[in-house]
C-alpha positions in Angstrom: -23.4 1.0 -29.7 -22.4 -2.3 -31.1 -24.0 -5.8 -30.3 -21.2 -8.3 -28.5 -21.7 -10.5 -31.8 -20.1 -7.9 -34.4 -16.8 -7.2 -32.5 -13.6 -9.2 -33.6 -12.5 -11.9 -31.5 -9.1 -10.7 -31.5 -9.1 -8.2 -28.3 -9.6 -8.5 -25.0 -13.1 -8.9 -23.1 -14.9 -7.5 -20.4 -17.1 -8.7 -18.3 -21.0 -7.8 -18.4 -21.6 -7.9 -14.7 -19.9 -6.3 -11.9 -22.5 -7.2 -9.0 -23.8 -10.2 -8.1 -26.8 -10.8 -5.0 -26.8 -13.5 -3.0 -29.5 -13.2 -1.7 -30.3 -10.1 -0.3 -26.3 -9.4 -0.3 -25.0 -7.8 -3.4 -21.9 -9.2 -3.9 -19.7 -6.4 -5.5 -16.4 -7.2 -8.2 -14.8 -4.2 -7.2 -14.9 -4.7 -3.3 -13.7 -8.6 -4.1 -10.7 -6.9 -5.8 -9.9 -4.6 -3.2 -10.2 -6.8 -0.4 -7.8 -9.5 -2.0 -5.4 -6.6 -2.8 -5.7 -5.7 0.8 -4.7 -9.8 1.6 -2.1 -9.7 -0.9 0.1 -6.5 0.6 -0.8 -8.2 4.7 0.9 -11.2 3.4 3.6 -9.6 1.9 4.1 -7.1 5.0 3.9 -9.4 7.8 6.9 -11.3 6.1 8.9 -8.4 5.6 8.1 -7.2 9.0 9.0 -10.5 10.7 12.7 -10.0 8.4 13.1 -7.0 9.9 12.4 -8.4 14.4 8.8 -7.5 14.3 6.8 -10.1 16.2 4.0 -12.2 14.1 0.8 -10.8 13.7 1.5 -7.3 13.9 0.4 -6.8 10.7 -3.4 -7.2 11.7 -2.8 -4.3 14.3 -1.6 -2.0 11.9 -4.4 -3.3 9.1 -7.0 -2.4 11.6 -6.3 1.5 11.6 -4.9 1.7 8.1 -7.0 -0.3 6.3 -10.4 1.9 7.5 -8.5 5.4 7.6 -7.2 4.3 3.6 -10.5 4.0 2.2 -11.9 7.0 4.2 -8.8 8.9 2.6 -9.4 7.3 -1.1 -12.9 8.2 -0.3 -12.0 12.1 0.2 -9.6 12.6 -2.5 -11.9 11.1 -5.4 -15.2 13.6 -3.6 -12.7 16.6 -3.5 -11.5 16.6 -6.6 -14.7 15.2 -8.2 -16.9 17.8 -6.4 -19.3 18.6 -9.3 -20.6 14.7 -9.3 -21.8 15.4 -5.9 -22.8 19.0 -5.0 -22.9 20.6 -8.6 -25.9 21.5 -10.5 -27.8 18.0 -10.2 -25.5 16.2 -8.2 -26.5 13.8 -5.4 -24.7 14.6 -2.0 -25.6 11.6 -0.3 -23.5 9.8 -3.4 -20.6 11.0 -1.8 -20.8 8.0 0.3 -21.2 5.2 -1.9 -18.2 3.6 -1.9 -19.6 0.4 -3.5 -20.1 2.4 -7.2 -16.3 3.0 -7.6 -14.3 6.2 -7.0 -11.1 5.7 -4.3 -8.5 7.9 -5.2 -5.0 6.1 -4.3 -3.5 9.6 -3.4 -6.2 9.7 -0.3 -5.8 6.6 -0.1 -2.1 6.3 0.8 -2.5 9.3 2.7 -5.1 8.1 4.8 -3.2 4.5 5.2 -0.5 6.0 6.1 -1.7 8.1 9.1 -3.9 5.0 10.1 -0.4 3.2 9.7 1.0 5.8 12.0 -1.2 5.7 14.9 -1.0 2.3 14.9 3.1 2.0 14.7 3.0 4.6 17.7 1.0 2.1 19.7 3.0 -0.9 19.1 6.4 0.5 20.0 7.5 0.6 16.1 9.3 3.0 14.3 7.0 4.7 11.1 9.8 4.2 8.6 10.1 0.5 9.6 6.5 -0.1 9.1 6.8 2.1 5.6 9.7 -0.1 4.2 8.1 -2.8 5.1 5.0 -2.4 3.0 6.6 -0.5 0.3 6.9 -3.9 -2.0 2.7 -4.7 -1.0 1.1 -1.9 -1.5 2.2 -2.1 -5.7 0.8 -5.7 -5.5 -2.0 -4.3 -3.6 -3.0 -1.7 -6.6 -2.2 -4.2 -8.9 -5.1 -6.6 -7.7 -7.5 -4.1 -7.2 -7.1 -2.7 -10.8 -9.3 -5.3 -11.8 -12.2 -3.9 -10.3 -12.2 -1.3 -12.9 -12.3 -4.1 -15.4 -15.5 -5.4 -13.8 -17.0 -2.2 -13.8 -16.1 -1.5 -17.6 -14.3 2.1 -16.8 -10.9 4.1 -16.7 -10.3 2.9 -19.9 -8.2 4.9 -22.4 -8.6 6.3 -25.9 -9.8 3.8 -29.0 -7.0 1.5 -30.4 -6.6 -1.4 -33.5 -3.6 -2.9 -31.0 -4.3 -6.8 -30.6 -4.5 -6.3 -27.1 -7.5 -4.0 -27.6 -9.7 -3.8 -24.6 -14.0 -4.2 -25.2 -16.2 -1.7 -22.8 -19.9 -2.6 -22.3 -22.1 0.0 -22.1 -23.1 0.1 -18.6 -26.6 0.5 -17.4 -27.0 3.3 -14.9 -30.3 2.4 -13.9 -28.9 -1.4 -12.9 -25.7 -0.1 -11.9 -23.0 -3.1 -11.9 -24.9 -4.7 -15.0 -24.2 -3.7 -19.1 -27.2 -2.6 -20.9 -29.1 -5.5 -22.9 -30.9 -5.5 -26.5 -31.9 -8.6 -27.9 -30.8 -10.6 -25.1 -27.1 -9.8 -25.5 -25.3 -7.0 -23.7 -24.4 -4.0 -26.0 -20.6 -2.9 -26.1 -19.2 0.5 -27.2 -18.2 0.9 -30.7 -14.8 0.2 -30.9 -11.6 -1.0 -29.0 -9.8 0.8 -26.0 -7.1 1.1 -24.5 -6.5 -1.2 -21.2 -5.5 1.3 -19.2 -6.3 -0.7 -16.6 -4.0 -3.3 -17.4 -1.3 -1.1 -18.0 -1.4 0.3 -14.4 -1.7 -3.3 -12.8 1.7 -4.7 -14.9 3.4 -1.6 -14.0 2.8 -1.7 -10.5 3.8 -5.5 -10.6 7.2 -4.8 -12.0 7.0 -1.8 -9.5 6.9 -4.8 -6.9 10.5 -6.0 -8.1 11.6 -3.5 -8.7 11.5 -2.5 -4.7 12.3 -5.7 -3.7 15.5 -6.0 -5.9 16.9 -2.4 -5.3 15.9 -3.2 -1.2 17.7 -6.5 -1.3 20.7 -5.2 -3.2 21.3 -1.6 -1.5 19.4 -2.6 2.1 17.6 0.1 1.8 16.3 1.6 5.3 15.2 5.0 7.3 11.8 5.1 4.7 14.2 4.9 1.4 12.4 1.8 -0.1 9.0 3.1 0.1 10.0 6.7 -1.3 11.1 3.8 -4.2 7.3 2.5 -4.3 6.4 6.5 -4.4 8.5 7.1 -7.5 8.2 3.7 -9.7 5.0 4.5 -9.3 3.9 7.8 -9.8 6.4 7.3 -13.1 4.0 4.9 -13.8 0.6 6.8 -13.2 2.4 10.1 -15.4 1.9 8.5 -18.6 -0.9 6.2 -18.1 -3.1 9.0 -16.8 -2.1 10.8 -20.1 -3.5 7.8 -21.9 -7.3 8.1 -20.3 -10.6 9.4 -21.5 -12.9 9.2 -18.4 -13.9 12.3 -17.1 -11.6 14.6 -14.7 -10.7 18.3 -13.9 -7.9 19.8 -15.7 -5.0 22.6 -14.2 -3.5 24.4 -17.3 -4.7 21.4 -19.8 -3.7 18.4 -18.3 -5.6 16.1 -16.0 -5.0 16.9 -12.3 -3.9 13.5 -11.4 -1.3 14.1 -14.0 0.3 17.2 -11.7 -0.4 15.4 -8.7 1.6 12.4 -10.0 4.8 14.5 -10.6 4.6 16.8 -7.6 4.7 13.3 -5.7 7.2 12.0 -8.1 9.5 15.2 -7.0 8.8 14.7 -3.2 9.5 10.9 -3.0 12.8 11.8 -5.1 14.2 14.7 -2.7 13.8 12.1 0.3 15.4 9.0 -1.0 18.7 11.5 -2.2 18.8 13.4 0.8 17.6 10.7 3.8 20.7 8.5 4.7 21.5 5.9 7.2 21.4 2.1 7.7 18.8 -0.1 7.4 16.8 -0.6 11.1 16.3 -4.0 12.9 14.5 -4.4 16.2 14.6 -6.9 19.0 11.8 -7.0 20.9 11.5 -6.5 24.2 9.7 -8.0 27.2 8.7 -11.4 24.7 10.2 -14.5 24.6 13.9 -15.1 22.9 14.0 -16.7 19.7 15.7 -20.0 19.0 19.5 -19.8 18.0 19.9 -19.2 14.1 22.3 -20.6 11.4 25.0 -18.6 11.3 25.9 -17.4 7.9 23.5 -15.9 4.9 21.6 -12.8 4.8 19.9 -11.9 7.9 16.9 -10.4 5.6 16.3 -13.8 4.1 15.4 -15.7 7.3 12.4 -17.3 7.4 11.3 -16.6 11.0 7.5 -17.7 11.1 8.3 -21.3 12.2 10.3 -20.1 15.3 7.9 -17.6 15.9 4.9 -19.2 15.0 3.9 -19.2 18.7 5.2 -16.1 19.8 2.0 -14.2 18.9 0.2 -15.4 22.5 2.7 -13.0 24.1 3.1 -10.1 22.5 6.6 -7.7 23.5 6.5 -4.9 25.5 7.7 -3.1 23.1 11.2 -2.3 20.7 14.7 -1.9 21.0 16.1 -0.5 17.5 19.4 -1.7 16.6 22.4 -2.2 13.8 21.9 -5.4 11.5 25.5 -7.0 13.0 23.3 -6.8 16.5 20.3 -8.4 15.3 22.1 -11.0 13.4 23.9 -11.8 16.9 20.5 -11.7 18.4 19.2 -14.3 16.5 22.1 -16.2 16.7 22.0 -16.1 20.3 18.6 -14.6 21.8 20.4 -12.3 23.9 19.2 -8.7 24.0 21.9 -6.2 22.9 22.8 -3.5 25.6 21.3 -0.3 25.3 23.9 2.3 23.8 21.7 4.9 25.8 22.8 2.7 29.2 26.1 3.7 29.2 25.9 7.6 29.0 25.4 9.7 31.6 22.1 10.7 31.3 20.7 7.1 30.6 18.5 6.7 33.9 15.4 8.0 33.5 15.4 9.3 29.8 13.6 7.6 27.7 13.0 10.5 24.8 16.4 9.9 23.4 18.0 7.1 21.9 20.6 5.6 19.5 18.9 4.0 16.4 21.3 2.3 14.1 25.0 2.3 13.5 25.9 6.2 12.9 24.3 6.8 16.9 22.4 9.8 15.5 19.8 11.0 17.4 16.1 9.6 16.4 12.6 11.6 16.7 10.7 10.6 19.5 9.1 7.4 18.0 11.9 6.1 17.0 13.6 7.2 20.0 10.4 5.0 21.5 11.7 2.0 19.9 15.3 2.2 20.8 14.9 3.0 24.3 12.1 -0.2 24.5 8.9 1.8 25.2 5.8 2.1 23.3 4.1 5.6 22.7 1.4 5.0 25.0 3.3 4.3 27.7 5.6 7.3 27.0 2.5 9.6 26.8 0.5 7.8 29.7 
């Protein structure tokens, strides 16, 4: 171990403490980071959700089941594939629960969002892949920010390195957990500098970012196409980075597990965005007030709706009707409701399990049958 006095100025520092107590609160670096990633992909969300008909604050209704249901999935991963920290010779099983000392695995994590993301899409009459596309951009941005808290807490950093951009790791105290060891008065740093693997992740996610929102902008991406995108940038991403780090973590045939998981989710992500086809989805709502006649002209993406919506979120709509982009471009031209395709075939009265989603008229599953037809899941179900 090396005093903080002896290491070259020429690399990048770390910060000493990680937890803070105000008063009887600890005030934890790595939950900050989370939460303002969590702020970060809402923000981001709830615009492209309001681009795409959603009505304003939906975004806190989905939040409030994804948000709990992600970090009980991130939880789960990291405790399944860690097991031996926890129920191995010496480990503590009550550990498992501690959150606040690190270990969120984003597979669970995305996982768990996602079905918390699901439930609460069902509820609100909105179709899963709209919510998915929506976030696809965020959730990088998200990761991003919340890669810092491992730069508090002085871990998952890589291998040692004479690179300029050199990273410093204090040697952390385990018996004052979120504060480096001390001699002398000055906190003691490992010998050496490391890799900022950290860093890497965070800047890769960031161009991961534009690179959704470019490729969306430019192809109008839709059907869940621009978050398989998010999938693959990313996972391309977490391949070689994982390669890069020295912390501890099972191995399958040599190679770290998250390494196998990252290219087994690489190949999923890419079979759906080459075989899944179809237009982008808009929705009008239904059952809340009509919007105020748009500009014609532009890209209907680029509106900026919060304005002429700011009030809308008082009454909420009864639900969703899902239609082409030439539809809801009229719609907010106009505020008038498109006709139901479903109205004008035979079997329109009474069936609400079927509907037409976007411009090829193929048939939807039931959710998004939901939303074209105007009816939330609960209603269906109730």
């Amino acid at each position: 171990m090396t005093l903080v006095s002896t290491i070259p100025q020429a690399a990048l520092p770390s910060p000493s403490t990680a937890v803070w107590q105000l008063g009887p609160l600890p005030l934890r670096a790595y939950a900050l980071c989370i939460i303002a990633g969590i702020a970060v992909a809402c923000v981001v969300t709830e615009r492209r959700l309001r681009q795409r008909g959603v009505a304003p604050g939906a975004v806190l209704d989905i939040a409030v089941w994804a948000v709990p249901t992600g970090i009980i999935g991130a939880r789960i991963y990291h405790v399944i594939t860690s097991p031996e920290k926890y129920f191995g010779e010496g480990g503590e099983p009550l550990k498992a629960f501690a959150i606040w000392e690190g270990g969120l695995g984003i597979w669970g994590a995305v996982a768990g969002g996602a079905l918390g993301a699901w439930i609460a899409a069902r509820q609100l009459g909105i179709p899963f892949a709209v919510v998915a596309d929506a976030l696809a951009p965020g959730l990088p941005l998200a990761q991003a920010v919340g890669r810092f808290g491992n730069w508090f807490n002085n871990e998952l950093y890589g291998g040692l390195t004479t690179l300029p951009w050199g990273l410093r790791v204090h040697d952390m105290d385990p018996r004052n957990p979120g504060h480096a060891k001390v001699v002398d008065g000055e906190p003691v740093l490992l010998p050496g500098l490391y890799h900022p693997t950290f860093l890497y992740e965070a800047l890769w996610n960031v161009g991961v970012a534009a690179l959704v929102l470019v490729l969306d902008r430019r192809l109008r991406l839709g059907r869940g196409r621009a978050f398989a995108l998010y999938v693959m940038g990313y996972t391309a991403g977490r391949f070689w980075i994982e390669l890069m780090r020295t912390d501890e973590a099972n191995h399958i045939l040599g190679l770290r597990l998250n390494v196998w998981t990252a290219a087994l989710v690489f190949v999923g992500a890419l079979v759906y965005f080459l075989r899944v086809r179809g237009p982008r989805e808009y929705l009008v709502p239904l059952g809340g007030p009509a919007p105020e006649p748009a500009p014609t002209g532009g890209d209907v993406s680029q509106l900026d709706l919060s304005e002429r919506e700011a009030g809308a979120r008082a009454a909420a709509p009864e639900g969703y009707r899902v239609v082409s982009e030439e539809q809801f471009r009229a719609y907010r031209e106009t505020g008038v409701v498109p006709d139901d395709p479903a109205d004008a075939g035979p079997d329109a009265a009474g069936d609400t399990d079927r509907g037409e989603a976007g411009a090829d008229g193929a048939d939807e599953t039931d959710d998004e049958a939901a939303g074209a037809t105007g009816t939330r899941a609960a209603d269906r179900e109730s």
